[in-house]
C-alpha positions in Angstrom: 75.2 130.9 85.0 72.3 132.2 86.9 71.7 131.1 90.4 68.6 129.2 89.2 70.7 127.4 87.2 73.4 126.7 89.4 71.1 125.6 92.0 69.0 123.0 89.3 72.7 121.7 88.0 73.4 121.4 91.9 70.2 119.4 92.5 71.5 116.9 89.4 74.8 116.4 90.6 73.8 115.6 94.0 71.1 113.1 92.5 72.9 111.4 90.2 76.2 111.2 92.5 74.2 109.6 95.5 72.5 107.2 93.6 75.1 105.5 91.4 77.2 102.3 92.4 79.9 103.3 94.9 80.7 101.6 98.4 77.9 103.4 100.7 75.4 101.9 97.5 76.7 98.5 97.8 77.2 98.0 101.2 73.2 98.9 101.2 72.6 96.7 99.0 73.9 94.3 100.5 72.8 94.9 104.1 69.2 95.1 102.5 69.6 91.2 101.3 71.1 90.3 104.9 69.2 92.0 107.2 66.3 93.9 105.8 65.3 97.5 105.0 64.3 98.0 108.6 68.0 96.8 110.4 69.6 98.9 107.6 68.2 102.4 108.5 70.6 102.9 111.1 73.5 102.7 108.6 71.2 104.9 106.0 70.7 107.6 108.5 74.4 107.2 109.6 75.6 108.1 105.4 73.4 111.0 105.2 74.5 112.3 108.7 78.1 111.6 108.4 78.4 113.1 104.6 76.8 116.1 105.8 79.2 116.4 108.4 81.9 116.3 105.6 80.1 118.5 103.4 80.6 121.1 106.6 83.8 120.4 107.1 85.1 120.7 103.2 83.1 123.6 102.3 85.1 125.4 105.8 88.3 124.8 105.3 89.3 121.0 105.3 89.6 120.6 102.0 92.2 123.3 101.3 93.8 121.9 104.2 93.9 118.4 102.3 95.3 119.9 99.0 98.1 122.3 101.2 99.2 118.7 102.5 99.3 116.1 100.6 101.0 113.8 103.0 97.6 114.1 104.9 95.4 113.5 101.9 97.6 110.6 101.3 97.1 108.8 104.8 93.3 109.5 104.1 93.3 107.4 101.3 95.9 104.7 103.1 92.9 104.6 106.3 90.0 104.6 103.6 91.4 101.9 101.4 92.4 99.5 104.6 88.9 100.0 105.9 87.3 99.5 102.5 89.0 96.3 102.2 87.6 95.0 105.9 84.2 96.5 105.0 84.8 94.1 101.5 86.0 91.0 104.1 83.4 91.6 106.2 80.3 91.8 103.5 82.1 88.5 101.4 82.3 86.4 104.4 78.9 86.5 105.4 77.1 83.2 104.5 73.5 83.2 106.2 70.0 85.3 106.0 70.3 84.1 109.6 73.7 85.7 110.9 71.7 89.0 110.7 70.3 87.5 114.2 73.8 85.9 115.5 76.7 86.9 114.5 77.1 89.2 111.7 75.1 92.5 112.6 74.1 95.8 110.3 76.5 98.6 110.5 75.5 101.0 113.1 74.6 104.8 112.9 77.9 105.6 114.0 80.2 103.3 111.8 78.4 104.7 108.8 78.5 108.2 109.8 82.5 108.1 110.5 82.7 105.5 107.1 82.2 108.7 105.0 85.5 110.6 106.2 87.6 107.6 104.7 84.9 107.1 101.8 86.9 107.6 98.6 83.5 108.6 96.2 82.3 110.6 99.3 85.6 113.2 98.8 85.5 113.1 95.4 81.7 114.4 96.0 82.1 116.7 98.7 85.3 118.5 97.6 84.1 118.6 93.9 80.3 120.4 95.1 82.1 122.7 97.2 84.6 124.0 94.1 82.0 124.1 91.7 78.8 125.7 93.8 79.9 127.2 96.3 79.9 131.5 95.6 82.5 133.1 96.8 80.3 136.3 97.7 78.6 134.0 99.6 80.5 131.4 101.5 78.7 130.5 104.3 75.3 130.1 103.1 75.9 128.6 99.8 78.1 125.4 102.1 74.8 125.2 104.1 72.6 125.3 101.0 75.1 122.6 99.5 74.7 120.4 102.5 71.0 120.4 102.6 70.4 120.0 99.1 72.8 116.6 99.8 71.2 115.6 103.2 67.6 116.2 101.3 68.2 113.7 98.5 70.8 111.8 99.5 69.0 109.6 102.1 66.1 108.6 99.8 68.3 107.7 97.2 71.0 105.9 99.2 67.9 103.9 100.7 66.8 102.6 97.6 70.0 100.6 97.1 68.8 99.0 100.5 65.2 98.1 99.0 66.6 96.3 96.2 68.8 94.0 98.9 65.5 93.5 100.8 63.6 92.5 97.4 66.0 90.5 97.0 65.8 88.5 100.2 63.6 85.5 99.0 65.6 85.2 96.2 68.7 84.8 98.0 67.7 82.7 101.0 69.3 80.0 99.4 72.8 79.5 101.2 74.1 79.2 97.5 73.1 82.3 96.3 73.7 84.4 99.3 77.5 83.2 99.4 78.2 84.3 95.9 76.4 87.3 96.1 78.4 88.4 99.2 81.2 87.0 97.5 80.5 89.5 94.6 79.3 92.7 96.8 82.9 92.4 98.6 84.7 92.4 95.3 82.5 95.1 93.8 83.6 96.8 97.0 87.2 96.1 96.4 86.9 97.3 92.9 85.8 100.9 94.3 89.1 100.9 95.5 90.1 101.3 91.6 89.5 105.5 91.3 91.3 106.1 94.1 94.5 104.0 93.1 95.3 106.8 89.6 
């Protein structure tokens, strides 16, 4: 494969991996429909930060770390699952358009950018992009090319899961609505867990 090549397949795979269902894409989704497009750019920016930070960190070293010890790759997936399933709580317990401005609030920057070292579809990502483009002859700059290519297209992607919540909005400012969607966003959430359980 030439490096064109590779680099067009790379572009694809990092399309079509941040923009299907997974639990950064619901959890935008449904913090669109709670709290807008604008509150939810915080957590956006957080994803795209805190995936490239993985995407560093696999591509030098912490991923052949992971499959040298299982027991830690293991207690990743114990600390991901427990905080997906909080994350699923959290998102199924809100019940008002109007918590967004009492109690419930957006996930921050931060909370999103540390949610994608215990993201199960965020591993998956980042450890299969560095085994399959990275070049050997070229370690170091094919990880940062890797990382880019993700940090370019994953935030626009991710944040159109967020403007579908927000179109949503009007739809589901009926208390009704809003409880069983949250009610179905946290199971959806819960069912991400699913992968990570073979």
């Amino acid at each position: 494969m030439s490096s064109s090549e590779a680099f067009f397949a790379l572009l694809v795979y990092s399309f079509v991996t941040s923009v299907t269902p997974g639990p950064n894409n619901l959890m935008l989704l449904a913090s669109g429909v709670n709290f807008g497009i604008v509150r939810t750019i915080p957590h956006i920016l957080g994803i795209g930060s805190g995936f490239m930070t993985l995407l560093f960190a696999v591509g030098f070293g912490l991923g052949a770390v992971l499959m040298a010890f299982p027991v830690l790759h293991l207690a990743l997936k114990i600390a991901g699952g427990a905080y997906l399933l909080y994350l699923a709580y959290r998102t199924a317990m809100s019940r008002s358009l109007k918590d967004g401005e009492a109690k419930a609030q957006p996930m921050t920057f931060l909370e999103a950018a540390a949610f994608q070292w215990v993201n199960p579809k965020a591993w998956v990502m980042a450890l299969t992009s560095m085994a399959v483009y990275t070049n050997p002859e070229r370690p170091f700059l094919s990880v940062l090319i890797i990382s880019l290519v993700f940090a370019v297209l994953n935030i626009p992607t991710v944040a159109i899961w967020a403007g579908f919540g927000t179109a949503l909005r009007g739809f589901l400012s009926d208390p009704a609505r809003l409880k069983w969607f949250n009610i179905a966003m946290g199971l959806l959430l819960v069912a991400t867990l699913w992968p990570m359980l073979k």
